[in-house]
C-alpha positions as CSV (number, residue, x, y, z in Angstrom):
1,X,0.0,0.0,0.0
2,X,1.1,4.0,-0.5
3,X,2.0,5.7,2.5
4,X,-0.1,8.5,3.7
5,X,2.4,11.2,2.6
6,X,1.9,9.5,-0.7
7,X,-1.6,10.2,-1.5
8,X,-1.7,13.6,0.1
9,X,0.4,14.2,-2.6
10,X,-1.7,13.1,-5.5
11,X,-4.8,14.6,-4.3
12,X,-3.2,17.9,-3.7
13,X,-2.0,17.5,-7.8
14,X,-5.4,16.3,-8.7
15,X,-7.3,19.1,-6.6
16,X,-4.8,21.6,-8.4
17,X,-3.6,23.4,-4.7
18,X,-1.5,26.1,-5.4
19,X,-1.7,25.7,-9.5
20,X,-3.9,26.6,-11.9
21,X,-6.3,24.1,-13.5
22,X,-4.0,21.1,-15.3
23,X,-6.9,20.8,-17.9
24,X,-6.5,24.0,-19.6
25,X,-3.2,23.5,-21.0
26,X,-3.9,20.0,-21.9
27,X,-2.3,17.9,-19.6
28,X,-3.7,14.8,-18.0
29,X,-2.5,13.0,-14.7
30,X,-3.2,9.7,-14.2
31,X,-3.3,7.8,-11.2
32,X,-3.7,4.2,-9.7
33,X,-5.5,4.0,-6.2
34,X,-4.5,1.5,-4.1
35,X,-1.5,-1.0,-4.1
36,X,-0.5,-2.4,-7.5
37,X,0.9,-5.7,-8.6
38,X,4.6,-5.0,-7.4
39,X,3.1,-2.2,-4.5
40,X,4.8,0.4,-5.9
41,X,2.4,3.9,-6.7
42,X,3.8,6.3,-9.6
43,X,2.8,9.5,-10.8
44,X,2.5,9.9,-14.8
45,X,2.0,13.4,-15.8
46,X,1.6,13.5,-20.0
47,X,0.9,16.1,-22.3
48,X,-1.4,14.9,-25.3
49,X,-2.0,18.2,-26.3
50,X,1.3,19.3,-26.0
51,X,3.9,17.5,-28.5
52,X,7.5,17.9,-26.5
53,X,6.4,19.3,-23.5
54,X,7.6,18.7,-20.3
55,X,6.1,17.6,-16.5
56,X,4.6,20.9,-15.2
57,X,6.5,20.8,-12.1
58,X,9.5,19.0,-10.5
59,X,8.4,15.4,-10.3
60,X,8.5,13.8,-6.7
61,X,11.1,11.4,-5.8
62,X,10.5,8.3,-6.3
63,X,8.7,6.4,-3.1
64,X,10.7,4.4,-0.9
65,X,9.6,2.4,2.1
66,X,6.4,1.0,0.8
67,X,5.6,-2.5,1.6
68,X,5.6,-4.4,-1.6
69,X,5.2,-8.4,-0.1
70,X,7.7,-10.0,-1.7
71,X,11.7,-10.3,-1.7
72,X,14.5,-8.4,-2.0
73,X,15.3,-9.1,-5.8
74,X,11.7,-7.6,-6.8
75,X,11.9,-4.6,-4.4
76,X,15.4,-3.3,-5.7
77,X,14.0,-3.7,-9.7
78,X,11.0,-1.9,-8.6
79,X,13.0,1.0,-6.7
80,X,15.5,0.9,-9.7
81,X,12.7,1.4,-12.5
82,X,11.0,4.5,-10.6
83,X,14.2,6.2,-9.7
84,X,14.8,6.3,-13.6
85,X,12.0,7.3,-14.4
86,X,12.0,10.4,-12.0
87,X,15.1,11.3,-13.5
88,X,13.9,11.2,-16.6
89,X,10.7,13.4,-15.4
90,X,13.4,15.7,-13.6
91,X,15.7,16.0,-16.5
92,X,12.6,17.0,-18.8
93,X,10.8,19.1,-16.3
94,X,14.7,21.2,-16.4
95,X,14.3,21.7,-19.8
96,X,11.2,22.7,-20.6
97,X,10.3,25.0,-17.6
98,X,7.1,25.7,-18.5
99,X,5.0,28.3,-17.0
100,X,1.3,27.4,-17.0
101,X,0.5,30.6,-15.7
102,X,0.6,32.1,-18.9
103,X,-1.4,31.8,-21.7
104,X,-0.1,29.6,-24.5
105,X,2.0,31.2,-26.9
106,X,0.5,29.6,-30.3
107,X,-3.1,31.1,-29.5
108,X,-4.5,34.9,-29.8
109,X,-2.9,37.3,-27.2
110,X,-4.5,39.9,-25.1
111,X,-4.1,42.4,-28.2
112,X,-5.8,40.6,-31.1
113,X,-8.4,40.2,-28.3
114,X,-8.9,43.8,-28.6
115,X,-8.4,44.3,-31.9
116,X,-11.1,41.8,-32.7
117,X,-13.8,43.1,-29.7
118,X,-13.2,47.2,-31.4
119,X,-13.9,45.7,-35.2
120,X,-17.3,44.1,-33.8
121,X,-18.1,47.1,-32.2
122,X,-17.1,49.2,-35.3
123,X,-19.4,47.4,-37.3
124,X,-22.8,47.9,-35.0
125,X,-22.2,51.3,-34.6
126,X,-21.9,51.8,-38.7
127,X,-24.3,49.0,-39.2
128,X,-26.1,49.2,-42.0
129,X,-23.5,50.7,-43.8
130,X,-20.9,48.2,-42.1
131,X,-22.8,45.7,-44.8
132,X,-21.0,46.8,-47.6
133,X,-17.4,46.3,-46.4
134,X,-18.6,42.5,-44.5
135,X,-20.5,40.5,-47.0
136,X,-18.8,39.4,-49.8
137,X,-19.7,36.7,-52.4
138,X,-17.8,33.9,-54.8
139,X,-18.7,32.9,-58.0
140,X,-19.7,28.8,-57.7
141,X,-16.2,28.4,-59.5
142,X,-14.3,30.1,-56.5
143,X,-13.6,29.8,-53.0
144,X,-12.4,32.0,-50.6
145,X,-9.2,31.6,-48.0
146,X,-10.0,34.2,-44.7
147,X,-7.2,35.0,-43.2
148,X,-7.2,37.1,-39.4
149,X,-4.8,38.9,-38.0
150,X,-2.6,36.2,-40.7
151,X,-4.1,33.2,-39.0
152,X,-6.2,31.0,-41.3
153,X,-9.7,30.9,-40.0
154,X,-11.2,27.3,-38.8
155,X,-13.4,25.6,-41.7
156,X,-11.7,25.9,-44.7
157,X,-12.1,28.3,-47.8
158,X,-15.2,29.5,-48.3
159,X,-17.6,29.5,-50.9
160,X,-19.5,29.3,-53.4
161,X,-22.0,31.9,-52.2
162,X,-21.9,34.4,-49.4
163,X,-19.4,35.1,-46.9
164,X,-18.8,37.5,-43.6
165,X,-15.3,39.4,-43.1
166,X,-14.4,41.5,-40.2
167,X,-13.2,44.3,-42.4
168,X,-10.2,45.9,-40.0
169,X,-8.9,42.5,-39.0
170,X,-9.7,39.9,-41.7
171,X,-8.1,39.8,-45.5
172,X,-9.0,37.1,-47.9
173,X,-8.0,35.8,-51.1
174,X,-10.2,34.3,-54.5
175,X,-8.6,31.0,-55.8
176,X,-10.2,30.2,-58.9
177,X,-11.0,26.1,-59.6
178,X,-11.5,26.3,-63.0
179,X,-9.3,24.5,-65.3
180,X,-6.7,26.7,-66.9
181,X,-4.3,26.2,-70.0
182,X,-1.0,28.0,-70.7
183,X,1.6,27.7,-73.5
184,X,4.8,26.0,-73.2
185,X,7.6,28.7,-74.2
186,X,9.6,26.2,-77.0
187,X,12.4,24.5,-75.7
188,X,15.6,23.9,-77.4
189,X,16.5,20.6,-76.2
190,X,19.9,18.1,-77.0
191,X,18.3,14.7,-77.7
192,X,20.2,11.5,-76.3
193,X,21.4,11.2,-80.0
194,X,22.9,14.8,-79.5
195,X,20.5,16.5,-81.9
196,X,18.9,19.6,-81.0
197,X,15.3,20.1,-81.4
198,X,12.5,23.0,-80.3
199,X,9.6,21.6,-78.4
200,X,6.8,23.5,-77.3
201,X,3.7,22.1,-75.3
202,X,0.3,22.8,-73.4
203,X,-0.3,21.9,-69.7
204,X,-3.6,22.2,-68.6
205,X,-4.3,22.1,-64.9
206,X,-6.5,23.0,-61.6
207,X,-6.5,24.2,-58.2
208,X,-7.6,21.3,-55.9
209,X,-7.3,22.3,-52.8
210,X,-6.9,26.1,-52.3
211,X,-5.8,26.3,-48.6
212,X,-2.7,24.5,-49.8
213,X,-2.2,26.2,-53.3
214,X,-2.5,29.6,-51.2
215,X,-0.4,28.7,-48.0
216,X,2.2,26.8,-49.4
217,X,2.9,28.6,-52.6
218,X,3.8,32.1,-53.3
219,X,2.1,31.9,-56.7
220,X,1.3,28.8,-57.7
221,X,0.5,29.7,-61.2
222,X,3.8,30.7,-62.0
223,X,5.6,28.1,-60.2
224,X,4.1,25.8,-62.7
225,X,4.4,27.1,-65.2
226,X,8.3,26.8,-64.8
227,X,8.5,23.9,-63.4
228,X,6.2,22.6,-66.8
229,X,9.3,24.4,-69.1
230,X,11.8,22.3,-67.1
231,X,10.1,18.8,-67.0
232,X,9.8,19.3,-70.5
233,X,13.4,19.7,-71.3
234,X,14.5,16.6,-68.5
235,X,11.9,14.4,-69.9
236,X,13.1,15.3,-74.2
237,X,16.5,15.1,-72.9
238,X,16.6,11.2,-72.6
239,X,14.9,10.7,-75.5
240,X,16.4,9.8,-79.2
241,X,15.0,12.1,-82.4
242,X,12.7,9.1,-83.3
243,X,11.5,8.8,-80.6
244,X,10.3,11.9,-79.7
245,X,9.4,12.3,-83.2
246,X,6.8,9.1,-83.0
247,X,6.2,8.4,-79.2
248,X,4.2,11.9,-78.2
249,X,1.7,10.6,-76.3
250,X,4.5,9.0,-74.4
251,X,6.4,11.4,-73.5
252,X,2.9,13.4,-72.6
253,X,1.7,10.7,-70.3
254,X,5.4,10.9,-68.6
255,X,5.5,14.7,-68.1
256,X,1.8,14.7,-67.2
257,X,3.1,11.9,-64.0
258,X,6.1,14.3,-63.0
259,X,3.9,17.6,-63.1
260,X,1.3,16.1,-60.7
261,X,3.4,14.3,-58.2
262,X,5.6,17.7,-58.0
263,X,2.7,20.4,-57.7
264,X,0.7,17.9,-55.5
265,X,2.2,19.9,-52.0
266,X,1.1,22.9,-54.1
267,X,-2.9,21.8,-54.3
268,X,-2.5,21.7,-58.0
269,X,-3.6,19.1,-60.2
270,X,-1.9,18.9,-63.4
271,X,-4.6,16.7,-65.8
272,X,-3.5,16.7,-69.4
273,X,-0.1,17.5,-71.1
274,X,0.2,17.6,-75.0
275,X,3.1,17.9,-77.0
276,X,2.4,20.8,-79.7
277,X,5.3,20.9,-82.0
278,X,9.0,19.4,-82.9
279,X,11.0,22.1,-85.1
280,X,14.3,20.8,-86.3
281,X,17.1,22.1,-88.0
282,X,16.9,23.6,-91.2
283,X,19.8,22.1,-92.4
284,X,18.7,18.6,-90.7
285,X,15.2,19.3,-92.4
286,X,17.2,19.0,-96.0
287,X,19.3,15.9,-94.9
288,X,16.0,13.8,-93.8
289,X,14.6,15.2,-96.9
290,X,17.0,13.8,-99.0
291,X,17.5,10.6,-97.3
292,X,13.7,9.9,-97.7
293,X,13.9,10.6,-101.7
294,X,16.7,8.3,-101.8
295,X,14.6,5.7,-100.1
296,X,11.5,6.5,-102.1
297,X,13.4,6.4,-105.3
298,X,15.5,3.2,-104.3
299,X,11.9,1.2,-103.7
300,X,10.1,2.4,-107.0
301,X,13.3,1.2,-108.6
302,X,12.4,-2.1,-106.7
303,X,9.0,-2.0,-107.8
304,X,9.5,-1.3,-111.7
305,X,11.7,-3.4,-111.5
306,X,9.6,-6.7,-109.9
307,X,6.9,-5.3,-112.4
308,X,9.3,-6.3,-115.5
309,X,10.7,-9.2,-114.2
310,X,6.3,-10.4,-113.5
311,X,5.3,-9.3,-117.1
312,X,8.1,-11.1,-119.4
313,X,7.3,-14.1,-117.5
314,X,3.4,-13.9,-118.8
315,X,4.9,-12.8,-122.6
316,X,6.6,-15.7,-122.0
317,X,3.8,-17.7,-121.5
318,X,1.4,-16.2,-124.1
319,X,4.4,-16.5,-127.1
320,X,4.0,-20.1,-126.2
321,X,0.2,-20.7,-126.2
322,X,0.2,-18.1,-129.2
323,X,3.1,-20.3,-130.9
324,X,0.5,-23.4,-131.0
325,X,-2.5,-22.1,-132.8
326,X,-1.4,-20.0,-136.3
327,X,-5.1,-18.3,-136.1
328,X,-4.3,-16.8,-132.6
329,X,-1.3,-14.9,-133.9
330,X,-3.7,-13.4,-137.3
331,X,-6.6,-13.0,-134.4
332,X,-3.8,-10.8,-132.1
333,X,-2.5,-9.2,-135.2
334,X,-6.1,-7.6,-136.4
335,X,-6.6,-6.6,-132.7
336,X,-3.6,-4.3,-132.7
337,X,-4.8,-3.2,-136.6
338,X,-7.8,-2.3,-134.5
339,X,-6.4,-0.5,-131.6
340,X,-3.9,1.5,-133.9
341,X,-6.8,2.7,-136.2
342,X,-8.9,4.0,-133.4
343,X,-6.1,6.3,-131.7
344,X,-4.3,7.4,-135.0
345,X,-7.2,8.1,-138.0
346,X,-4.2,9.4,-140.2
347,X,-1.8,6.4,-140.4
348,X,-2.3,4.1,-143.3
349,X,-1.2,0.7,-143.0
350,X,-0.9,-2.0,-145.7
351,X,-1.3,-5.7,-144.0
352,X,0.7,-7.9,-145.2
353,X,0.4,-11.9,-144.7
354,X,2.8,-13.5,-143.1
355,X,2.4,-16.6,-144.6
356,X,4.1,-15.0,-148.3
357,X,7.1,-14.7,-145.7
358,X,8.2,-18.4,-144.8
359,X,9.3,-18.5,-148.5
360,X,12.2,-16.2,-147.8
361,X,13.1,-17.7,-144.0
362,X,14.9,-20.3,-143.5
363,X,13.1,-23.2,-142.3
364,X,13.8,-24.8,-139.0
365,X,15.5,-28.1,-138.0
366,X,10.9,-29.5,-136.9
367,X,10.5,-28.3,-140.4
368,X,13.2,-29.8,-142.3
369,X,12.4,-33.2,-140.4
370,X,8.8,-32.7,-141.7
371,X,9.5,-32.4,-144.9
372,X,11.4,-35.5,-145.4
């Protein structure tokens, strides 16, 4: 069991004797009536509220005499465990000193106090004239961020709608959500290949959250903006000629990534990136030029050539079936008289049978062997 001395202690902490209330700065004390499992009684004092601060007074020293039950062994761990940890208190409560008389320093002081009480005031005596200066109103494609006396007021941004200002104490600021669209000033970029090439695009992005894209930017329009003209020239930079010539989308898809996860902190979200234009060289213009005539010259060659090669296999072929049957040649022979007559009305022509001339040729060996 805790001595006497002990729990006067504790209930003098609890009842707050000769200190302010413990609750109002956020602090808790906990403690455990009665004798524990190892009969030893400590005093936590914790700050929830209060990340890194310290006991709120010099901790008590750690409780000795207390009849714990059981043998020596467990009675020197216990006393050895709660004399560290009242140094530990002790050593924090040194640093900290905290005062919990006075007010905390993150809230409003005694001053803004008055400042705010003399604007409310202000306003019912000019009241309804006050009207014009308070209420304000955002378009249902804008919100507000209030800001008094520089502190961002609880709730958010405001909006769509309308809205109440303190006019001497409170300022604001319209962030637009709309999407918005800006040019890419061209780029002159060294491709992997080491061939330099102008690039120009178009971001188009939004404000997402305007508490962040007011607080943690200065101007978060024009911090994209150059931070677009850069991604573009990282992203171009690893790239060959080909493939930034073929593989837009790519490399849109890539910088469109990059942008989002950069302006994210910013409450910006970047949604579409397009690559507008690739201008090359003048000089490389003429070369790729040139090349490609080459090519396209080199494959009609190809082709006319294929085309030749295709048709005197099928003169091949007719010669031969022609060859068999004399009436097929006379037949093909009239057919050009025909054709020539149509086209040219002026020519004369004088057909002459080619039978009178295998007198004067020479016959062949088939020939000769028929005869005899």
């Amino acid at each position: 069991m805790a001595t006497k001395q002990d729990m006067a202690e504790l209930d003098r902490l609890e009842t707050g004797s000769n200190f302010p209330s413990l609750e109002a700065v956020g602090y808790n004390i906990k403690r455990a009536r009665g004798a524990s499992a190892m009969g030893v009684q400590t005093v936590e004092v914790s700050s929830a509220n209060r990340p890194g601060a310290g006991s709120l007074m010099s901790p008590a020293p750690p409780a000795t005499g207390v009849a714990t039950g059981t043998n020596d062994v467990e009675k020197g761990t216990t006393g050895q465990k709660s004399g560290d940890q009242w140094g530990k208190n002790m050593q924090r409560w040194r640093n900290d000193n905290i005062d919990i008389g006075k007010a905390d320093p993150g809230g409003p002081g005694i001053c803004a106090f008055i400042l705010t009480l003399f604007s409310f005031l202000l306003i019912l005596a000019t009241f309804p004239l006050s009207l014009c200066f308070s209420v304000k109103v955002v378009q249902e494609y804008e919100r507000a961020v209030i800001f008094r006396l520089g502190r961002l007021l609880k709730g958010g941004a405001r909006g769509p709608g309308i809205f109440f200002i303190v006019p001497c104490i409170d300022t604001y600021r319209k962030i637009d959500l709309r999407t918005v669209s800006f040019d890419v000033p061209p780029q002159e970029v060294l491709s992997r290949d080491s061939v330099t090439v102008s690039v120009d695009a178009v971001v188009y992005y939004r404000v997402k959250n305007p508490i962040m894209a007011t607080n943690n930017v200065e101007d978060y329009s024009h911090s994209t903006r150059l931070l677009a003209a850069t991604t573009l020239r990282n992203v171009l930079g690893t790239k060959n000629l080909a493939e930034i010539l073929s593989e837009r989308e790519t490399i849109s898809h890539t910088m469109q990534s990059s942008l989002d996860e950069a302006t994210d902190p910013w409450g910006v979200k970047v949604e579409r990136v397009e690559i507008k234009d690739v201008r090359l060289p003048v000089q490389l213009q003429r070369a790729m030029a040139a090349e490609a005539e080459a090519a396209r010259e080199a494959r009609a060659k190809v082709i006319a050539a294929e085309g030749e090669q295709k048709a005197s296999h099928a003169l091949r072929e007719a010669a031969e079936i022609i060859s068999e049957s004399p009436g097929a040649l006379q037949l093909r022979y009239l057919q050009t008289l025909n054709t020539i007559s149509a086209e040219k009305n002026s020519t004369i022509i004088f057909p002459l049978p080619i039978d009178i001339l295998k007198h004067f040729l020479k016959p062949d060996k088939k020939e000769k062997k028929e005869m005899r």
